[in-house]
N, C-alpha and C positions, 0 to 999 in steps of 0.2 A: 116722847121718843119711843118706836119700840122696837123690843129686844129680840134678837135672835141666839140661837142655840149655838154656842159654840163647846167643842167635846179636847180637852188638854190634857196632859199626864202634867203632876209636880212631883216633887221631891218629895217622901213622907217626912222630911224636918218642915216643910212648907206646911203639909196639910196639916198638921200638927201645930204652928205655930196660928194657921188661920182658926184653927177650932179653939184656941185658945186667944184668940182677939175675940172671936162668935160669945163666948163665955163671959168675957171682959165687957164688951161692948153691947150684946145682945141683939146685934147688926147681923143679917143672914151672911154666911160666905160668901155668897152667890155679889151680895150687896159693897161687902168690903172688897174683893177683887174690880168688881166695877170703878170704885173709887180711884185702887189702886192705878187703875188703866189708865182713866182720865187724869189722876197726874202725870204719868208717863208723858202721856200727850201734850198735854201742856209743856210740859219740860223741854218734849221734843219741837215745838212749835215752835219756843223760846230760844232754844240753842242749836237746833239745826244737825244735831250730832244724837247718836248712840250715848249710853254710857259707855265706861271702859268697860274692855271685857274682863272676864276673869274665866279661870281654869274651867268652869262648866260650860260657861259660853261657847269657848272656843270648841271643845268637846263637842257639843252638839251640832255647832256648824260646819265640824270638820265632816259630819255625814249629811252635808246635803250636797245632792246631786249622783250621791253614787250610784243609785237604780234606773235602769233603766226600762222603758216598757211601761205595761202595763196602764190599765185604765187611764183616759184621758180625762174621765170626770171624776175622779175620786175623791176630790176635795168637796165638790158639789154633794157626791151620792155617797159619802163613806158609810153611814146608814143600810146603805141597802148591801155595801160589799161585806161592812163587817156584822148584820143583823140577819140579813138577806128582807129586809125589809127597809119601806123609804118613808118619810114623815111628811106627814102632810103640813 
């Protein structure tokens, strides 16, 4: 299977917490986040639902949608908008 670049903000109790599974485990971050996804998916194939949300969740979701404009490739080229360059 291969991998592609994806670029996310967490919580620094997360990063914090993954670097101390990295320590525990000796498994890259990069590797235990993978895992983590694949269960998600799983879960989500199984039950067809979200989990509940909780107070961050809803926070986060409450800003989507509020911009408007702006670049129609941005998810494509964030790269080039936030480095000023694009990855091959």
């Amino acid at each position: 299977m291969s991998k592609v670049r994806y670029q996310m903000f967490l919580e620094m109790e997360q990063k914090e917490e993954l670097e101390k599974i990295h320590k525990a485990s000796n498994l890259p971050v990069a590797e235990i986040i993978r895992k983590a996804v694949d269960k998600f998916v799983k879960e989500w194939k199984e039950k067809k639902q979200l989990p509940e949300e909780d107070e961050t969740v809803k926070l986060l979701l409450s800003v989507v949608g509020i911009c408007e404009g702006g670049p129609t490739d941005l998810a494509d080229n964030h790269d080039k908008y936030l480095y000023g360059t694009t990855r091959k």
